[in-house]
C-alpha positions as CSV (number, residue, x, y, z in Angstrom):
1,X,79.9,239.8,203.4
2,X,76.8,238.4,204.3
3,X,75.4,240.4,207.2
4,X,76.7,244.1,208.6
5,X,78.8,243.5,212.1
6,X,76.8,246.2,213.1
7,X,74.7,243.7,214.6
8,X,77.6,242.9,217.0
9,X,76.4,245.9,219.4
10,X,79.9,246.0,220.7
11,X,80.9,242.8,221.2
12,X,84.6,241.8,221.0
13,X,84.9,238.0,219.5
14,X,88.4,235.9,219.7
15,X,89.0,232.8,218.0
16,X,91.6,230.5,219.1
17,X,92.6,229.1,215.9
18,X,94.6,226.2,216.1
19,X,96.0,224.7,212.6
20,X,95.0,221.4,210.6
21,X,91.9,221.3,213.0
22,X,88.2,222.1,213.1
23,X,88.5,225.3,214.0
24,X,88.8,226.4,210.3
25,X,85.7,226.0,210.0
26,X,84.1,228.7,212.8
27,X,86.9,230.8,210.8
28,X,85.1,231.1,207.8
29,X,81.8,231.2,209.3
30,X,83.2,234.5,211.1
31,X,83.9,235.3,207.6
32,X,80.3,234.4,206.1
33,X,78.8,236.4,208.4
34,X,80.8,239.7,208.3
35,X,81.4,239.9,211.8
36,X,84.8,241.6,213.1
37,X,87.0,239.3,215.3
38,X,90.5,239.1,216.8
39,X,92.0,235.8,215.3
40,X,94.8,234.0,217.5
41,X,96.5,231.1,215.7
42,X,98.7,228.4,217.8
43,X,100.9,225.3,215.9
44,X,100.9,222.0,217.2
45,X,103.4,220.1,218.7
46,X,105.8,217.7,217.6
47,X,103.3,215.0,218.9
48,X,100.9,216.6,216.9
49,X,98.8,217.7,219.9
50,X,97.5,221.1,221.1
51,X,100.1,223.6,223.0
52,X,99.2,223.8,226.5
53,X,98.6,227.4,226.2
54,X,95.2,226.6,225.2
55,X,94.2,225.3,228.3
56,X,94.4,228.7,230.0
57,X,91.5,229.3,227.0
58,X,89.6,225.9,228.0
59,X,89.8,223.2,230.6
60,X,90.5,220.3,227.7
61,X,93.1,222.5,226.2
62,X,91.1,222.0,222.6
63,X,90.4,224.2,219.4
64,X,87.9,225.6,218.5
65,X,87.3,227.9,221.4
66,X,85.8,231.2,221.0
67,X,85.4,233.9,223.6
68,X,82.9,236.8,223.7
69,X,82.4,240.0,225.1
70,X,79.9,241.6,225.3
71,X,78.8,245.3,226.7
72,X,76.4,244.8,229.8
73,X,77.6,241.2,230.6
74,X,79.1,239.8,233.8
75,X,81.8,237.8,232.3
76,X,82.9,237.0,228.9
77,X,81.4,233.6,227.2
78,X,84.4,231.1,226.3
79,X,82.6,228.6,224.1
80,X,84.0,225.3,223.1
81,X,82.8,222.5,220.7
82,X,82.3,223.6,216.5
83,X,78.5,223.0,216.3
84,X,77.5,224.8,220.1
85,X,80.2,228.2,218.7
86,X,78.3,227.9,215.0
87,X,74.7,227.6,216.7
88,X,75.6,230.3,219.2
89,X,76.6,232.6,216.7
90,X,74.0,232.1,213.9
91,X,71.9,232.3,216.7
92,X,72.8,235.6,217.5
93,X,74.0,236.9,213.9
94,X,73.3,234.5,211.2
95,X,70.1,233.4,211.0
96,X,70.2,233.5,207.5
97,X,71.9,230.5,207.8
98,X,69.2,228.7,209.7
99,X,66.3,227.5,206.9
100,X,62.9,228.1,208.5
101,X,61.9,225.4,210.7
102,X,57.7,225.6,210.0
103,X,56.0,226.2,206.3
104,X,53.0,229.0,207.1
105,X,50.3,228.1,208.6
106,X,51.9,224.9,210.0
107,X,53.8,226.6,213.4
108,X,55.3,224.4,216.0
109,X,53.2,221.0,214.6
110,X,54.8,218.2,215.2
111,X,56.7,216.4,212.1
112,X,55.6,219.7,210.3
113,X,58.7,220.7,210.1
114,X,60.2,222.1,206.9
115,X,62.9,219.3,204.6
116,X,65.3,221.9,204.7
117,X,65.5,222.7,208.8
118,X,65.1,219.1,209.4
119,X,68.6,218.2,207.4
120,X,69.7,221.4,208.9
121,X,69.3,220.0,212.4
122,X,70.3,216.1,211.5
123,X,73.6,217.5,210.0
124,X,74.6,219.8,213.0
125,X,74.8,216.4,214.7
126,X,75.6,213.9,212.2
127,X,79.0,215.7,211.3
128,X,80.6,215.1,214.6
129,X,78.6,212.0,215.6
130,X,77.9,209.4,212.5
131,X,80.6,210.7,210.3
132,X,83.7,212.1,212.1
133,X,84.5,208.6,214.3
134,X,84.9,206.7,211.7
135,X,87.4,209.2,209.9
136,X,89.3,209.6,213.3
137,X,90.0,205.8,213.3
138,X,91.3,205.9,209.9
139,X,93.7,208.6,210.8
140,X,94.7,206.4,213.3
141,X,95.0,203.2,211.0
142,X,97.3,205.6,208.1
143,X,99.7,206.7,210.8
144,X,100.1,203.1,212.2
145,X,101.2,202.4,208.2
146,X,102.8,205.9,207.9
147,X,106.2,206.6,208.9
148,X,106.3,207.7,212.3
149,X,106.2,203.7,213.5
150,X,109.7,202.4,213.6
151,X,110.3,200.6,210.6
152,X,111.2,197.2,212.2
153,X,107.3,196.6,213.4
154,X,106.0,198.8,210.8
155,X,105.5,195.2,208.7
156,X,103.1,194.1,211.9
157,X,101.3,197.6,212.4
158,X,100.3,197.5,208.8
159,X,98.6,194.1,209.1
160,X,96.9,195.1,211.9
161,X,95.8,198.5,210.2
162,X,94.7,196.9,206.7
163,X,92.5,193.8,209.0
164,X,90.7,197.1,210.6
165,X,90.3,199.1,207.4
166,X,89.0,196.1,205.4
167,X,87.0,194.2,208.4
168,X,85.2,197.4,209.6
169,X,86.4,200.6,208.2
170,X,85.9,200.6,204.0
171,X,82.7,199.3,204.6
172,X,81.5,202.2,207.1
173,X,83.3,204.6,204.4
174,X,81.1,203.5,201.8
175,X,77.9,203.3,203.7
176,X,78.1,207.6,204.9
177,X,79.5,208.7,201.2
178,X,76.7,206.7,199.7
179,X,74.2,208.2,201.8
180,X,76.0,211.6,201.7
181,X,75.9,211.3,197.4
182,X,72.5,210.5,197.6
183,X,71.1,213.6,200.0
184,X,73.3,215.9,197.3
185,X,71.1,214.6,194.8
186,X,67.7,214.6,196.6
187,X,68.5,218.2,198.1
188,X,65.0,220.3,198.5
189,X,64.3,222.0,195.6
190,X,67.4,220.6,193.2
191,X,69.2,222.9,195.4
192,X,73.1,222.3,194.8
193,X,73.9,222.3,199.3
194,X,73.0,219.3,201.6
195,X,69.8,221.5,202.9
196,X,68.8,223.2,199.7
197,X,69.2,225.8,197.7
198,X,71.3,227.8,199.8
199,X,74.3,228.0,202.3
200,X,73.5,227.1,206.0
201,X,75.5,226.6,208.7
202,X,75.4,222.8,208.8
203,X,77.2,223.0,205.1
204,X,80.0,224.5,207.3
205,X,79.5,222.0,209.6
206,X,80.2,219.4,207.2
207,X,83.4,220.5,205.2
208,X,85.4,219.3,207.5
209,X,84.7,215.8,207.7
210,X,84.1,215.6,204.1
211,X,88.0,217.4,203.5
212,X,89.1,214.3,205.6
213,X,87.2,211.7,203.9
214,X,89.2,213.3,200.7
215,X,92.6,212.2,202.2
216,X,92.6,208.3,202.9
217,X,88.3,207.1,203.5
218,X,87.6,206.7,199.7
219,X,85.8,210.2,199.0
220,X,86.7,210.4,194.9
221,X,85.5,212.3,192.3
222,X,85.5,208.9,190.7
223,X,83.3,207.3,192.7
224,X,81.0,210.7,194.1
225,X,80.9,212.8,191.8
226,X,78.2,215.4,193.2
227,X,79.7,215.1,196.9
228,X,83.5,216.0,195.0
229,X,81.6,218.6,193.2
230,X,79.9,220.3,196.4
231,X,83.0,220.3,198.6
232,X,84.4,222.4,195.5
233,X,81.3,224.6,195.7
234,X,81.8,225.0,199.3
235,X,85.6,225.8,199.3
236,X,85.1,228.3,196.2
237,X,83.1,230.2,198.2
238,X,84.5,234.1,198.6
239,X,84.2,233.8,202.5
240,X,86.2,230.1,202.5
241,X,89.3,232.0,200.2
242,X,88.8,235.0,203.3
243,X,89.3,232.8,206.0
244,X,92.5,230.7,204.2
245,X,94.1,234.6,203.4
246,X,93.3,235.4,207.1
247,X,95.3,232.6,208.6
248,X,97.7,233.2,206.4
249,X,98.5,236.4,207.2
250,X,97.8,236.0,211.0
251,X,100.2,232.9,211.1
252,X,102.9,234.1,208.3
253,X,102.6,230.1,207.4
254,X,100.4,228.3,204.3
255,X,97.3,226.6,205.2
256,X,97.4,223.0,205.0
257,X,93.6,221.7,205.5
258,X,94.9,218.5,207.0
């Protein structure tokens, strides 16, 4: 493990785990950073939405949430949203996983930042706000052609599904796994991750996006070789296998990314 939980000073962490979500993610960064937690898993529904249970955890009823106490504090911190829990938490415990933000001698100058914190930074955003929309609409567009439409106006939703995916969609696809094939092969210092030569947290950020662009946005080995390879790199890694064994054991189910 990366880092000794000492550095928890007491603090009790929950995650509320919830399956085929993002919340995998936070799971193995718990993992990469050594830190003990209490793990709470949930199933969805048949409609494939959140139990309500979760909203006694959060207003919007959503996972990831994580909740920490901590010695000496008023109340306990209930944290929602995967990049505010991973920045919180490298923030406090992993800043390893933070490349420096300033070469020497160039502190707090403006555009002096280093390559490596400035992806960092663009891909704590990017994940969720370049990337991810266009992969939710596709889910949408697969289960309007998948069998949960009745099969009489299934014909119809397909049409409508295949006009989106070819007018809008593909097109989108391609543009963010071109881009995202490219930055694995200009990575600072030939390193083999999206900031460099090492692990950070917006690598987590990213995997799951990327696992989704895997199951219907045209994310082949084929076609990106180096961005197939890194997702491999990412989902060999010890603390990745710890957090799928964890769930698994936790929920007495398999883990399904998707």
């Amino acid at each position: 493990m990366a880092e000794s939980n000492s550095k928890q000073l007491g603090a009790k962490i929950t995650l509320y785990w919830l399956e085929r979500s993002r919340s995998h993610r936070i799971l193995w960064l718990l993992e990469e950073l050594g830190l003990d937690y209490e793990l709470k898993t949930y199933k969805r529904g048949s409609d494939q939405m959140a139990p309500a249970e979760l909203k006694a955890i959060h207003p919007l009823g959503k996972s990831p949430v994580v909740k920490i106490e901590a010695p000496g504090a008023s109340e306990p911190k209930v944290i929602a949203e995967s990049a505010l829990i991973i920045e919180y938490l490298c923030e406090h415990f992993g800043k390893h996983l933070i490349p420096e933000r300033y070469p020497t001698g160039s502190e707090n100058q403006l555009c002096g930042e280093t390559e490596e914190y400035f992806r960092y930074r663009y891909y704590m955003h990017y994940a969720e706000g370049s990337l991810m929309p266009y992969l939710v609409i596709q889910l949408v567009m697969n289960q309007l052609k998948g069998p949960a439409v009745p099969f009489f106006v299934r014909p119809i939703t397909r049409v409508i599904a295949s006009q989106v995916e070819n007018s809008f969609l593909n097109q989108n696809h391609k543009s963010n796994l071109d881009f995202l094939e490219s930055q694995i092969k200009s990575s600072p210092g030939n390193g083999e991750f999206l900031c460099g030569a090492q692990l950070t947290a917006a690598d987590i950020m990213m995997i799951f996006p990327l696992q989704g662009a895997q199951t219907g946005a045209g994310l082949t080995k084929e076609d990106y070789p180096l961005l197939t390879a890194y997702i491999d790199r990412l989902t060999e890694s010890p603390a990745y296998k710890r957090a799928i064994k964890k769930v698994e054991e936790t929920s007495g189910e398999k883990f399904t990314v998707l």
